[in-house]
C-alpha positions as CSV (number, residue, x, y, z in Angstrom):
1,X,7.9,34.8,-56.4
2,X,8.9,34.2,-60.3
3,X,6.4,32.7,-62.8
4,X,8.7,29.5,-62.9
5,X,8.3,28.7,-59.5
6,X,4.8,28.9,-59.6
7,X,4.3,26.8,-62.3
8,X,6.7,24.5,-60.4
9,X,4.4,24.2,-57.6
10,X,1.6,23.9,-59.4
11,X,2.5,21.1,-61.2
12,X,3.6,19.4,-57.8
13,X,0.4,20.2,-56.3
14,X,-1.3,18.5,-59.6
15,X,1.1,15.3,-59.1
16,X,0.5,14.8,-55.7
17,X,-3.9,15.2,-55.8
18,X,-3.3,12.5,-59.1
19,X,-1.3,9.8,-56.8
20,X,-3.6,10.3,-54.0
21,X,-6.6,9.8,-56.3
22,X,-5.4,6.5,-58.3
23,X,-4.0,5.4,-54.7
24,X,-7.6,5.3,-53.9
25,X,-9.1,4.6,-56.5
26,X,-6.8,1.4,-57.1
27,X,-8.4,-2.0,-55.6
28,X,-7.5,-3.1,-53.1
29,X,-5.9,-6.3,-52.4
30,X,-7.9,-9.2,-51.0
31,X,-6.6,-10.3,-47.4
32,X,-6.5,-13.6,-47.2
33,X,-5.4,-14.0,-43.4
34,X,-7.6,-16.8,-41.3
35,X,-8.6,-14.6,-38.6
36,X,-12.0,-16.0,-38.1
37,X,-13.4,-13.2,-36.6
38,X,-17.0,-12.6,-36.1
39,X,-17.0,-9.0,-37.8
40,X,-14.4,-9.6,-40.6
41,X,-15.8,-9.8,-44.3
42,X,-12.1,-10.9,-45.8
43,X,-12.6,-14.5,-47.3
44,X,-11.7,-16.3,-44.1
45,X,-13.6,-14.3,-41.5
46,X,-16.7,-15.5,-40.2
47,X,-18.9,-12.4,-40.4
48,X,-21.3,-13.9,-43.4
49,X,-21.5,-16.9,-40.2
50,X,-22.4,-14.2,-38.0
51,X,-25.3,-12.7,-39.6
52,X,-27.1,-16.8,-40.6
53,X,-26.3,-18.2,-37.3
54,X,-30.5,-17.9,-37.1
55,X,-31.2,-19.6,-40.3
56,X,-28.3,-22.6,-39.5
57,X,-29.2,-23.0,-35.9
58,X,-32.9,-22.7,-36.2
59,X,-34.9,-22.0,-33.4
60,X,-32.0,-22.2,-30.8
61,X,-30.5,-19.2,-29.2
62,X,-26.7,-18.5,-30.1
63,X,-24.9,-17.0,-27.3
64,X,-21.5,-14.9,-28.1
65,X,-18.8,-15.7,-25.1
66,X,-16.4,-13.4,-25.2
67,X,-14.8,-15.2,-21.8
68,X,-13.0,-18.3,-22.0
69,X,-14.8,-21.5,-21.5
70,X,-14.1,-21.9,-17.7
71,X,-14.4,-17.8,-17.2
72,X,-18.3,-18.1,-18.2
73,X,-19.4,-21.8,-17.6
74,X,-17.6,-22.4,-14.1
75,X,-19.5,-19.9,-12.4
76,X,-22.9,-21.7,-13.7
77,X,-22.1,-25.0,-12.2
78,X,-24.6,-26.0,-9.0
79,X,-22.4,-28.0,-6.1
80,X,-25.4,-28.3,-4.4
81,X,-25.2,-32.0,-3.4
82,X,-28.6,-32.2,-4.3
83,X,-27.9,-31.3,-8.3
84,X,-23.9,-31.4,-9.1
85,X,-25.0,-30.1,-13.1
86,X,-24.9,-27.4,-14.9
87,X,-27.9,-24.0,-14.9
88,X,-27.9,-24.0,-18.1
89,X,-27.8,-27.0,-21.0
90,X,-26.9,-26.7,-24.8
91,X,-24.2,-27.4,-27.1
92,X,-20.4,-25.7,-26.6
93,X,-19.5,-24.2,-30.3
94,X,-15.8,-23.6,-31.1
95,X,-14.6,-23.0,-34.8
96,X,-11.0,-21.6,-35.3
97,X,-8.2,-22.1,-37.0
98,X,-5.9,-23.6,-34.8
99,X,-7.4,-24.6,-31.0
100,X,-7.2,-21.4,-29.4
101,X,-8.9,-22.8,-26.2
102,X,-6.2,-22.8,-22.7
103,X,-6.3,-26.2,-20.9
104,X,-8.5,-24.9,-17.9
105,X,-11.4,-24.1,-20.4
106,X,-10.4,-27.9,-22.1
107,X,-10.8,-29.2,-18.7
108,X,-14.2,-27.5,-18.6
109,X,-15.5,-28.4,-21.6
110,X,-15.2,-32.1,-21.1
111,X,-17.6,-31.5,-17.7
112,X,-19.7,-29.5,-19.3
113,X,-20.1,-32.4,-21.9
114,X,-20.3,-34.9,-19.2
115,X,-22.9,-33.7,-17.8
116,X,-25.4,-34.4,-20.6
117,X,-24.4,-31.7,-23.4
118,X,-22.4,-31.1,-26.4
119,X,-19.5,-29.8,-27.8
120,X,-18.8,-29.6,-31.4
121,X,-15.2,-28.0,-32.4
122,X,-13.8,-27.6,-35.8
123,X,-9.9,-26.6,-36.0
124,X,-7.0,-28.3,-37.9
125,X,-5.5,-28.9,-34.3
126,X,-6.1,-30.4,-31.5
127,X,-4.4,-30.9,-27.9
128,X,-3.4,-33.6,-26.2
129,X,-5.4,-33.2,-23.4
130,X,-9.0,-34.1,-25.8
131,X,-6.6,-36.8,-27.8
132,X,-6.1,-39.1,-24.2
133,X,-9.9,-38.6,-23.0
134,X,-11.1,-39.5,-26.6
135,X,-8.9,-41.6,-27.8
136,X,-8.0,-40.7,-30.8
137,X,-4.9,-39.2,-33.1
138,X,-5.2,-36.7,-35.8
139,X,-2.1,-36.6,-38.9
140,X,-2.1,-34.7,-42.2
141,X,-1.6,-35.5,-45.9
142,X,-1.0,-33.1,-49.1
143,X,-3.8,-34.1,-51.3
144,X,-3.6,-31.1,-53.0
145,X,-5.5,-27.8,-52.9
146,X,-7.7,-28.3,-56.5
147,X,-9.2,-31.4,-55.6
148,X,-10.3,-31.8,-51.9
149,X,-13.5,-33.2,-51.6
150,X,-15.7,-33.1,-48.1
151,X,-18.7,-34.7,-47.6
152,X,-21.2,-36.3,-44.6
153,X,-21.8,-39.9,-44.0
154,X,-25.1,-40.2,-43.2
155,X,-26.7,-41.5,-46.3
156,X,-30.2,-39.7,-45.1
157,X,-28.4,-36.1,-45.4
158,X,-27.5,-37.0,-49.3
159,X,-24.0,-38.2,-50.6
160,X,-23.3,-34.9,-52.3
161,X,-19.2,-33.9,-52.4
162,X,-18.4,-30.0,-52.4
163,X,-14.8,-29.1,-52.6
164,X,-13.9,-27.5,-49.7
165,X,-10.6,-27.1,-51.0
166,X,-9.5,-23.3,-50.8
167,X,-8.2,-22.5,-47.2
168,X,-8.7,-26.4,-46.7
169,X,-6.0,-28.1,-44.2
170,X,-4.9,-31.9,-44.9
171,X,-5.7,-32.7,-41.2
172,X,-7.8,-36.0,-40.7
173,X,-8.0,-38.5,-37.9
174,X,-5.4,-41.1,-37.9
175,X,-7.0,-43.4,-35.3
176,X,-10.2,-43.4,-33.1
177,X,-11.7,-45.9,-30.9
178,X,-14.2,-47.3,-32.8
179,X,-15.9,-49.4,-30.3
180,X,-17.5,-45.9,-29.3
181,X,-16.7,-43.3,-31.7
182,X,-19.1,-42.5,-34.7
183,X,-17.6,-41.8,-38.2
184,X,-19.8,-38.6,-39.8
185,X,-17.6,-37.5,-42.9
186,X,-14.6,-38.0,-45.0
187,X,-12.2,-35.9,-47.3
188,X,-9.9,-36.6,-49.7
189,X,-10.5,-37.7,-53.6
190,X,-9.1,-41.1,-54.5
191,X,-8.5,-41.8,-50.4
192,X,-11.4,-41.4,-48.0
193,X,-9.8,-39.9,-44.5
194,X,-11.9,-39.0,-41.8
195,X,-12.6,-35.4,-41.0
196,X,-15.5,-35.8,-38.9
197,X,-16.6,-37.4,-35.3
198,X,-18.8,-38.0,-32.7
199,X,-17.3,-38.7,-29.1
200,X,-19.3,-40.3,-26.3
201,X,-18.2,-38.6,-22.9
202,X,-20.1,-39.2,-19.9
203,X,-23.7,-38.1,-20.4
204,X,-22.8,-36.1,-23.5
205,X,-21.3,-36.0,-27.2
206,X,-18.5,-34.0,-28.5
207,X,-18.1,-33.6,-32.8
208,X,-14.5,-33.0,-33.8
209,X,-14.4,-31.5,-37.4
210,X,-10.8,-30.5,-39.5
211,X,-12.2,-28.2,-42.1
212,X,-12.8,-25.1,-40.2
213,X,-12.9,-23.2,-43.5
214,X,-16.5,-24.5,-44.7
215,X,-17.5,-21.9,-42.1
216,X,-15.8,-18.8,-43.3
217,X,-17.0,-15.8,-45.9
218,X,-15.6,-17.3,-48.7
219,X,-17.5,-21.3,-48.3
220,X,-20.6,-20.0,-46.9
221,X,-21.3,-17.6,-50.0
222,X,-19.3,-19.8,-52.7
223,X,-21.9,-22.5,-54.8
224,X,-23.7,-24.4,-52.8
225,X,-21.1,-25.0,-50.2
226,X,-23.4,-23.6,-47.6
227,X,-25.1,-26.7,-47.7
228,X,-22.6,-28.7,-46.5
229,X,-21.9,-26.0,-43.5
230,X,-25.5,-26.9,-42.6
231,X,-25.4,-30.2,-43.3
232,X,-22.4,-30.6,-40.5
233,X,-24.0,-28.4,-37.9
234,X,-27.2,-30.4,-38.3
235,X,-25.6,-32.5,-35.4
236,X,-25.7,-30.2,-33.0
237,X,-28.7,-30.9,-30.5
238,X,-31.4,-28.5,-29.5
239,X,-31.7,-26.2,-26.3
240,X,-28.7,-23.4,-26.9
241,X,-25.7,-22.5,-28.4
242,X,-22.5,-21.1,-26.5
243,X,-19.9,-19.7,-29.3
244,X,-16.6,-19.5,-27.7
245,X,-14.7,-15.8,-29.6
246,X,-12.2,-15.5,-27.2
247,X,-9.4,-14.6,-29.1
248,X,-11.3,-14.6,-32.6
249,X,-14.1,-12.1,-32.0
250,X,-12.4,-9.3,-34.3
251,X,-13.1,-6.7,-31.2
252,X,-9.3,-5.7,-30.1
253,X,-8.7,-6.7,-26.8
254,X,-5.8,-4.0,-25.3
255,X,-2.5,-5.2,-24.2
256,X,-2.3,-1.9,-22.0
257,X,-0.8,-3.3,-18.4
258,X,-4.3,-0.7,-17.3
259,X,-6.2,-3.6,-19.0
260,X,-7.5,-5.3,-15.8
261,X,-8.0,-1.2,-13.9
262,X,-10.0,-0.2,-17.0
263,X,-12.1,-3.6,-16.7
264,X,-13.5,-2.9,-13.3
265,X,-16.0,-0.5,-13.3
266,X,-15.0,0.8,-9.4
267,X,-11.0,0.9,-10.2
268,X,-11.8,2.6,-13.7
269,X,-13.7,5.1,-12.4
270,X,-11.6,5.8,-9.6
271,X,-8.4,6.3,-11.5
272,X,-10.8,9.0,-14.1
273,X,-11.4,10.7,-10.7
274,X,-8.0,10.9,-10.0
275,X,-6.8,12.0,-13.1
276,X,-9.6,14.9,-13.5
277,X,-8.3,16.0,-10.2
278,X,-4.8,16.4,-11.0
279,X,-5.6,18.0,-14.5
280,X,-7.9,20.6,-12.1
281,X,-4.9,20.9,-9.9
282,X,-2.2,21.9,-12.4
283,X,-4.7,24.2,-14.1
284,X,-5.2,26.3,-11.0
285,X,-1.8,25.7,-9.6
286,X,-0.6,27.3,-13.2
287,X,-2.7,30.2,-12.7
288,X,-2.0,30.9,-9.4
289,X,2.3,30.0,-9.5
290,X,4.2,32.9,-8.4
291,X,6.6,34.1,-11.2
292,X,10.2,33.5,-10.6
293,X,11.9,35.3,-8.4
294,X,16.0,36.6,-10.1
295,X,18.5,35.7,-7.9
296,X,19.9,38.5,-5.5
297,X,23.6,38.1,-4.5
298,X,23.9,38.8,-1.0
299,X,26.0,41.8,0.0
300,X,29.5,41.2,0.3
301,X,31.0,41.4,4.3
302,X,33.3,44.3,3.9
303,X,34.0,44.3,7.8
304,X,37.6,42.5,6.8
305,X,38.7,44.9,4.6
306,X,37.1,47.9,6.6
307,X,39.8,47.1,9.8
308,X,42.3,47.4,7.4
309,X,41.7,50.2,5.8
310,X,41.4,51.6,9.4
311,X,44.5,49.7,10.7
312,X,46.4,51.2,7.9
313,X,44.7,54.6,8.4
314,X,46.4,54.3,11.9
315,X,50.1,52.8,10.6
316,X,50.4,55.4,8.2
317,X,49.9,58.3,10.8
318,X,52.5,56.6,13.2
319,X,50.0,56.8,16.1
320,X,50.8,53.4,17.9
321,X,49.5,54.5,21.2
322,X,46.2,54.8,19.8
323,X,46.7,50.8,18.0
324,X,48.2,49.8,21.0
325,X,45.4,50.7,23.3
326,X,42.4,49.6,20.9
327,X,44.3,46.0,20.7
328,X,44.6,45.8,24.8
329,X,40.9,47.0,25.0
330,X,39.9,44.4,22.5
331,X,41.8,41.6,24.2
332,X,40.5,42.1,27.6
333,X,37.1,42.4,26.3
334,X,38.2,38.8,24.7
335,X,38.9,37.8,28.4
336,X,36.1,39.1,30.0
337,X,33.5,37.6,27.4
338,X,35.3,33.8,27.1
339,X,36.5,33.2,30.3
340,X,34.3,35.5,33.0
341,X,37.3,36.6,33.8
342,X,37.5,40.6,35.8
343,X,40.0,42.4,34.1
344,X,40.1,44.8,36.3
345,X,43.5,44.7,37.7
346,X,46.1,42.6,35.8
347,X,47.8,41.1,38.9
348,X,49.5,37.7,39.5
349,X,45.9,36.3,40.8
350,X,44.5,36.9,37.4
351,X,47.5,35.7,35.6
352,X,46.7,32.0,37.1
353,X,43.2,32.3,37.1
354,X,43.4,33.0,33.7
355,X,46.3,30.4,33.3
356,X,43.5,27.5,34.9
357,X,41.0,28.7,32.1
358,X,42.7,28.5,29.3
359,X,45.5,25.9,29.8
360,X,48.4,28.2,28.2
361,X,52.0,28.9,29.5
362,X,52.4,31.0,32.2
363,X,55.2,32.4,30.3
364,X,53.2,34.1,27.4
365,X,50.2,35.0,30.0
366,X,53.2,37.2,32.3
367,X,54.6,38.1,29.0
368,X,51.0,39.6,27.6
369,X,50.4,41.2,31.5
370,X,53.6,42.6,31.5
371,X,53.7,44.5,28.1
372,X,50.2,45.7,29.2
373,X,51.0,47.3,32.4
374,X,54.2,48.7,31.1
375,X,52.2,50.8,28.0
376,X,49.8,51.9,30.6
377,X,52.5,53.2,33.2
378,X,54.7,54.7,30.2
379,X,53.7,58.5,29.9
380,X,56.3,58.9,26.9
381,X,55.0,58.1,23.2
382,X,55.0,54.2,22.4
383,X,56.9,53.1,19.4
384,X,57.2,50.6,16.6
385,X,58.7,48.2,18.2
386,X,56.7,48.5,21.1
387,X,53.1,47.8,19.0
388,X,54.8,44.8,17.3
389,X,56.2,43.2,20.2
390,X,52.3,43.4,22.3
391,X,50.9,41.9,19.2
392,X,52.9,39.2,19.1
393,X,52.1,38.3,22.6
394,X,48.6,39.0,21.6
395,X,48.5,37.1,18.9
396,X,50.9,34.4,19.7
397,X,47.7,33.1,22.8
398,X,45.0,34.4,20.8
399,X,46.3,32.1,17.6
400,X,47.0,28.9,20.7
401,X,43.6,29.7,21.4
402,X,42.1,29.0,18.0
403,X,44.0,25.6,17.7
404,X,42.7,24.6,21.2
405,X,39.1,25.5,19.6
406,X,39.8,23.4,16.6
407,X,41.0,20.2,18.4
């Protein structure tokens, strides 16, 4: 290696440790996504929420659901006909974005409430299903994000306006029933819009709030805007607190379709069992596989090409007395082993017994006979002629024979 390309990659290696070290050295930029999840510290997470839930719900215990609404609280209701409520009483706590609660949990919510608790839910959106059993209708109107004002209506909680404006939506309620529902804050600057309600239902109260954003990192640590977080969660009654997170608990929740499997203790472990034991088995089964065996070609049947040889052998020499006799010997043994046929003597009792077993003309059986007995009373030397015209007797019922097989 030359001097110039080691300089060369010196100098690369130089470049590359210098971007790496202003890469992470460079700040990096603020995320400003409304995840409102309970262990995010970006601006609109709720982690800051997390970590004062003791000091802004004081002397009440905050319970983390993870479940949806129906999942945790269906299972707590008492059908006995004796109590019809709820084991446990306290407030239902929901603060999101968008409503991120399903219509089953909705559903639930409302009898939970009915039954003598509270719900208090702060989004920019609600469904229809809590806008019919309210009553009310929610719109929205720019106002502008530098000058959006929120503050309480309760004159005993102080008439102090904190600009809730960053990460603020222009959601408000359009129209509530005001025979029963209770007005507890406004927003706006030079219009007052509602932002903030109490619901009768049944036994119980439900607060609808639009500014989900006083609760986040950037509110709760900003000026004194903390104060108005606990001025609006000063409405939520004693005994405890259920926090739905489904959806918004920043712990990642697999879309694997081995969600449900790995959720059950019994299923999970069985299906570690299982796959321990096949990771034993292919480790032995490895060890112990017998090596691969080459391919062998089989010998070749040289039994064809061995007769001819020897038939040829024979041809050459001229000794067709010999062929002749091997070719009667081999056809009578034919006989004999196909048909149970004694070939003893080749008389005109065998030609139709053998006629009856196979089915041929008489002809070619006399024929066959004939040529048979002749070479065996000849004493004189058999010739040419003589071989070819037995084989073709030979070979004219052996080859009727074969088509008889085939059919």
């Amino acid at each position: 290696m030359n001097k110039t390309i080691k300089i060369y990659i010196v100098f690369l290696v130089l470049l590359l440790v210098g971007i790496i070290f202003v890469d992470a050295n460079r700040p990096k930029p603020i995320n400003w996504s409304p995840t409102y999840a309970i262990n995010d510290k970006i601006p609109f997470g709720m982690y800051v929420f997390k970590q004062e839930s003791d000091k802004l719900f004081k002397n009440q215990k905050v319970n983390a659901i993870f479940e949806t609404a129906y999942e945790y609280f269906e299972p707590l209701y008492d059908y006995d006909t004796l109590v019809n409520t709820y084991k446990k009483t306290g407030t239902i706590l929901s603060i999101s974005e968008n409503y991120l609660i399903d219509d089953e949990s909705t559903q639930e919510i409302l009898y939970f409430v009915q039954h003598g608790n509270k719900a208090f839910i702060s989004s920019k959106n609600f469904p229809q299903k809590l806008m019919d059993s309210l009553k009310f209708t929610y719109s929205a109107k720019y106002i502008g994000n530098d000058s959006l004002d929120s503050w309480v209506a309760n004159p005993k909680l102080g008439s102090k306006k904190y600009n809730i404006a960053i990460g603020a939506g222009n959601t408000y309620f359009e129209k509530i029933d005001t025979l029963t529902t209770t007005v507890l804050g406004y927003q706006g600057n030079k219009e007052k819009l509602v932002n903030f309600i109490k619901v009768p239902y049944g036994n119980g109260e439900i607060y609808l709030h639009t500014q989900p954003a006083a609760f986040t990192n950037y509110h709760l640590l900003k000026e004194n805007h903390a104060e108005y977080a606990s001025k609006v969660l000063s409405y939520v009654g004693k005994g405890e607190v259920f926090w739905l997170l489904k959806n918004q608990s920043g712990i990642v929740v697999s879309n694997s379709p081995l969600r449900y499997i790995l959720s059950q203790p019994a299923l999970k472990w069985a299906m570690y069992i299982s796959l321990i034991g096949m990771l034993i088995f292919i480790i032995f089964t490895a060890k112990r596989r017998q090596r691969i065996i080459p391919i062998i070609k089989p010998l070749t049947n040289t039994t064809v090409d061995f007769t001819k040889t020897i038939g040829n052998l024979y041809f050459q020499e001229g000794n067709h007395d010999n062929i002749i006799e091997k070719k009667i010997i081999y056809f009578l043994e034919k006989i004999r082993h196909e048909y149970l046929l004694d070939t003893t003597v080749l008389d005109e009792v065998f030609i139709k017994r053998l006629q009856q077993k196979t089915g041929r003309k008489i002809e070619d059986i006399e024929r066959a006979v004939y040529l048979i007995n002749q070479h065996r009373k000849n004493y004189h030397q058999s010739v040419e002629s003589d071989l070819i015209a037995l084989n073709a007797a030979i070979e004219k019922i052996t080859a009727e024979n074969k088509s008889e097989k085939n059919t």
